[in-house]
DOFISE-834439 format. One line per field, with one value per atom (N, C-alpha, C): x, y, z; residue in one letter; residue number from 1; atom name. Coordinates in Angstrom, 2 decimals. Layout:
BEGIN
u X, ...
v Y, ...
w Z, ...
rest A, ...
nr NUM, ...
atom CA, ...
This chain:
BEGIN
u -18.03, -16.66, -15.75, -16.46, -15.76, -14.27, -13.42, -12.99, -12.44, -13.08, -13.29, -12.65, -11.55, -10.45, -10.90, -10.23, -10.48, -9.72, -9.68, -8.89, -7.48, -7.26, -6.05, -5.95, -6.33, -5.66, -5.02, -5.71, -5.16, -4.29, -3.59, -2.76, -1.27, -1.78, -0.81, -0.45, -1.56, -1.08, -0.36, -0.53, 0.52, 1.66, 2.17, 3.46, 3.93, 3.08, 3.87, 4.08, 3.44, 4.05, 5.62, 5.41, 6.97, 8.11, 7.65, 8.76, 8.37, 7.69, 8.36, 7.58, 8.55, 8.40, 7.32, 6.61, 5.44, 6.17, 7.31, 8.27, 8.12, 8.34, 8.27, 7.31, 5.92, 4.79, 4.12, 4.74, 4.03, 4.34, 5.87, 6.30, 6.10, 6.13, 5.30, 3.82, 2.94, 1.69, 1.18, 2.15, 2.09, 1.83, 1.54, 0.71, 1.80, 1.55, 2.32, 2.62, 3.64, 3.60, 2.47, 2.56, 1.31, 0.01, -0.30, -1.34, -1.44, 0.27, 0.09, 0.17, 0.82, 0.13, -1.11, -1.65, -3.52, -3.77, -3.58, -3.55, -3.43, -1.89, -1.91, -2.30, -2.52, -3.54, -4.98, -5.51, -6.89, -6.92, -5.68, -5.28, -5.06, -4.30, -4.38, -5.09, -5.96, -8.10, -8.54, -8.68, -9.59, -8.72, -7.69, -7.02, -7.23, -7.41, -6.69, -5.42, -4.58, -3.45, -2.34, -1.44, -0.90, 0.49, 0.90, 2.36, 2.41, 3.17, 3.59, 3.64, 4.07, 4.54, 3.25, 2.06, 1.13, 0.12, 0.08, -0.86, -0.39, 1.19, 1.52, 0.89, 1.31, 0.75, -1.13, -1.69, -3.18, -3.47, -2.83, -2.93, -2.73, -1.45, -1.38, -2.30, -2.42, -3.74, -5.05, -5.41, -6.57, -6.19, -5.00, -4.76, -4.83, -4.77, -4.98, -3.61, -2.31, -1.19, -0.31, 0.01, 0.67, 1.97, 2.79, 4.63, 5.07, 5.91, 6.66, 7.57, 8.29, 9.77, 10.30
v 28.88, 28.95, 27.92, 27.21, 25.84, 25.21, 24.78, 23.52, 22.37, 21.81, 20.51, 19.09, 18.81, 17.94, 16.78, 15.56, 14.22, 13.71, 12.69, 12.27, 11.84, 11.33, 11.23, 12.64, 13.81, 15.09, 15.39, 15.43, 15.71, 15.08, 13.98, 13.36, 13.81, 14.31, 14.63, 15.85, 17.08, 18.18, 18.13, 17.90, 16.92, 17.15, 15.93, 15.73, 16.83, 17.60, 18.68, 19.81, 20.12, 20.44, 20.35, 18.77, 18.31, 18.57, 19.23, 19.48, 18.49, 17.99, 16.36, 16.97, 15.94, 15.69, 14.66, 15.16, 14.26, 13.51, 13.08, 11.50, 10.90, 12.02, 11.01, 11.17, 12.04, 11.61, 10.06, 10.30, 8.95, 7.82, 7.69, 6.38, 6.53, 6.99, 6.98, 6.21, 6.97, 6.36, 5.49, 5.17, 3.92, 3.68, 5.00, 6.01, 6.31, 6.59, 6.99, 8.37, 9.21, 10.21, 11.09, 10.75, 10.87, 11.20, 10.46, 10.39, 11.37, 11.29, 12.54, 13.69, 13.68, 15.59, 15.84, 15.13, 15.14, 15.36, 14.89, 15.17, 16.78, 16.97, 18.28, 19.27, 19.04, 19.69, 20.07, 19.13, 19.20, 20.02, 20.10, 20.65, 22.24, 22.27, 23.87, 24.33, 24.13, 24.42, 24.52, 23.56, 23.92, 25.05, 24.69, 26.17, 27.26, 27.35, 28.66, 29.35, 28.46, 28.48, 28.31, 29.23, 28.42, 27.87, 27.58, 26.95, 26.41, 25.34, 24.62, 25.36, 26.57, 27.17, 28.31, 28.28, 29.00, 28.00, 26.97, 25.82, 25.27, 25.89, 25.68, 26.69, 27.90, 28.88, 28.88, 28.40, 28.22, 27.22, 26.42, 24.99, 25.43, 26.50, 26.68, 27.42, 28.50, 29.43, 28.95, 27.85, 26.82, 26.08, 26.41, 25.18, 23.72, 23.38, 21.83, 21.27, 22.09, 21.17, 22.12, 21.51, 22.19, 21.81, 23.61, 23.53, 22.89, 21.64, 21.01, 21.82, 22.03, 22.75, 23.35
w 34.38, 33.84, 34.50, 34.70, 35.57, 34.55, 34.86, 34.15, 34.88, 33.57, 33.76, 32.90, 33.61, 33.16, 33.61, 32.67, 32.66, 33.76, 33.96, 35.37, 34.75, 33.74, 32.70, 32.81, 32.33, 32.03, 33.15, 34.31, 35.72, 35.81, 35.43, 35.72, 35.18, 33.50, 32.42, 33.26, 33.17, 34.26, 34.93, 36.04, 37.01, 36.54, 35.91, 35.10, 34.51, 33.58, 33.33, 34.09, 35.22, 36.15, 37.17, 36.51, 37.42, 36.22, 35.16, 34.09, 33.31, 32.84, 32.07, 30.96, 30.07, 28.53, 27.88, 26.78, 26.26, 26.19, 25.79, 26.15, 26.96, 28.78, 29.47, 30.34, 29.89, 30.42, 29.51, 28.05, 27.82, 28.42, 28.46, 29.10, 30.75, 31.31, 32.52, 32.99, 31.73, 31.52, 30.85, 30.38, 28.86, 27.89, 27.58, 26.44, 25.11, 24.02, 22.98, 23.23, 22.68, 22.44, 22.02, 21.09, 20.17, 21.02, 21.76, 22.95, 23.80, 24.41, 25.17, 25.09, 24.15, 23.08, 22.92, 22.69, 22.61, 23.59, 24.93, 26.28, 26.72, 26.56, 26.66, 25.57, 24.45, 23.65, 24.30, 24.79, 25.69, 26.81, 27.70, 28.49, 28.34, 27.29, 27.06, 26.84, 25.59, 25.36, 26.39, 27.44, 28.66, 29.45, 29.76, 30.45, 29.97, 28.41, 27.69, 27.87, 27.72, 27.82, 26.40, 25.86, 25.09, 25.13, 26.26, 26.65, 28.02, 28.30, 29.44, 30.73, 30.67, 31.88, 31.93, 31.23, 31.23, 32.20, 31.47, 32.31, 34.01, 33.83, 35.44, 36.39, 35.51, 36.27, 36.67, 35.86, 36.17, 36.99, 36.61, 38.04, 38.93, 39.44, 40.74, 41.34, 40.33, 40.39, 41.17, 40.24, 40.54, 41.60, 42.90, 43.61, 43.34, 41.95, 41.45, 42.20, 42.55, 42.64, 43.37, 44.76, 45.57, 45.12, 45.34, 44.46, 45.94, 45.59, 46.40, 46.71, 46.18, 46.14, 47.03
rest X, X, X, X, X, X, X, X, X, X, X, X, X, X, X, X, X, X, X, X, X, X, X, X, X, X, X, X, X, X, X, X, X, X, X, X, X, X, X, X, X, X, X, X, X, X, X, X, X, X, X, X, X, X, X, X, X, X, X, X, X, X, X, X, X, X, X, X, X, X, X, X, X, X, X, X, X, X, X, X, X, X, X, X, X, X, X, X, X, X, X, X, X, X, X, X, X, X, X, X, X, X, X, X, X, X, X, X, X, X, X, X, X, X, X, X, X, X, X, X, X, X, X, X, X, X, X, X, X, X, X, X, X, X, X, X, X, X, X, X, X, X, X, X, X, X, X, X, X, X, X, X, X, X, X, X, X, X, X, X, X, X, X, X, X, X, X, X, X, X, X, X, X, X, X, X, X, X, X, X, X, X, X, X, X, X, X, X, X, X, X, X, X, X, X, X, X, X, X, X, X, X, X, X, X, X, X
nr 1, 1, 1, 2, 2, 2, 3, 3, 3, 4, 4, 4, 5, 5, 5, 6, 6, 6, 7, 7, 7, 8, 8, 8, 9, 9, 9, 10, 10, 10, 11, 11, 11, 12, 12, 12, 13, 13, 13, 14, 14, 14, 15, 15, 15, 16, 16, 16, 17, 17, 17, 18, 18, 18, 19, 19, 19, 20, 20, 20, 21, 21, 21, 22, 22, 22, 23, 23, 23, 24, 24, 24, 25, 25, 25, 26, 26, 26, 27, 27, 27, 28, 28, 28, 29, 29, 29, 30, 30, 30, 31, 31, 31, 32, 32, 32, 33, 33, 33, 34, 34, 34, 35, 35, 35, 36, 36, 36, 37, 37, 37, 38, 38, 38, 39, 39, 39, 40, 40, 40, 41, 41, 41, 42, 42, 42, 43, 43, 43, 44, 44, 44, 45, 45, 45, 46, 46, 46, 47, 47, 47, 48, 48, 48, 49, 49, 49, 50, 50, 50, 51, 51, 51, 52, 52, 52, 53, 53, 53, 54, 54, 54, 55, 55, 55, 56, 56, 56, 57, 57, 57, 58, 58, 58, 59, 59, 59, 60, 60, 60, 61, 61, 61, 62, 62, 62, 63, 63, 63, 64, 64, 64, 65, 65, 65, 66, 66, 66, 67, 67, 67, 68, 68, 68, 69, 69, 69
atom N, CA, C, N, CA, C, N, CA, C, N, CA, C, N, CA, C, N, CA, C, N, CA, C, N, CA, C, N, CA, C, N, CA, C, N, CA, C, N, CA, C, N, CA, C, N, CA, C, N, CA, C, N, CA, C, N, CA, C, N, CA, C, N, CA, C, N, CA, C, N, CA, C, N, CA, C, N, CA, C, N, CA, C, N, CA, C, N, CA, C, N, CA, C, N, CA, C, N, CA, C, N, CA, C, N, CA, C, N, CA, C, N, CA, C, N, CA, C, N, CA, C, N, CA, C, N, CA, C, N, CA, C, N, CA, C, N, CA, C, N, CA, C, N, CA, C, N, CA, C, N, CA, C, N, CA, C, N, CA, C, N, CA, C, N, CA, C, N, CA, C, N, CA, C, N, CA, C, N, CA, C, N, CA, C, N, CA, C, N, CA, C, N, CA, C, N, CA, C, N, CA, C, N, CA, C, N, CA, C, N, CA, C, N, CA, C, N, CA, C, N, CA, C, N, CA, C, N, CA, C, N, CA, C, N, CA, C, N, CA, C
């Protein structure tokens, strides 16, 4: 029951973690919008997740991303 994210997804994760918008994870990454919805589309499937603040909560879960804050 592993998951298993792309090194781009980890990255998108990330970002939406820090709050950000498929806006400005794309322009961040240099990516279209478009792109990075697919991103976090992928992201939620492998989480099983169906919202932003669901996939935070599993990241932290998963220790993928220590809360700065």
């Amino acid at each position: 029951n592993k998951i298993s994210l792309t090194e781009r997804q980890v990255q998108v994760l990330s970002m939406i973690c820090l709050g950000m918008s498929n806006r400005e994870i794309a322009e961040q990454l240099g990516i279209t919008e478009i792109t990075a919805k697919t991103h976090v589309g992928g992201i939620f499937r492998e989480l099983h997740v169906a919202s932003r603040t669901q996939a935070v909560l599993v990241a932290q879960k998963l220790g993928l991303f220590k809360n700065t804050n």
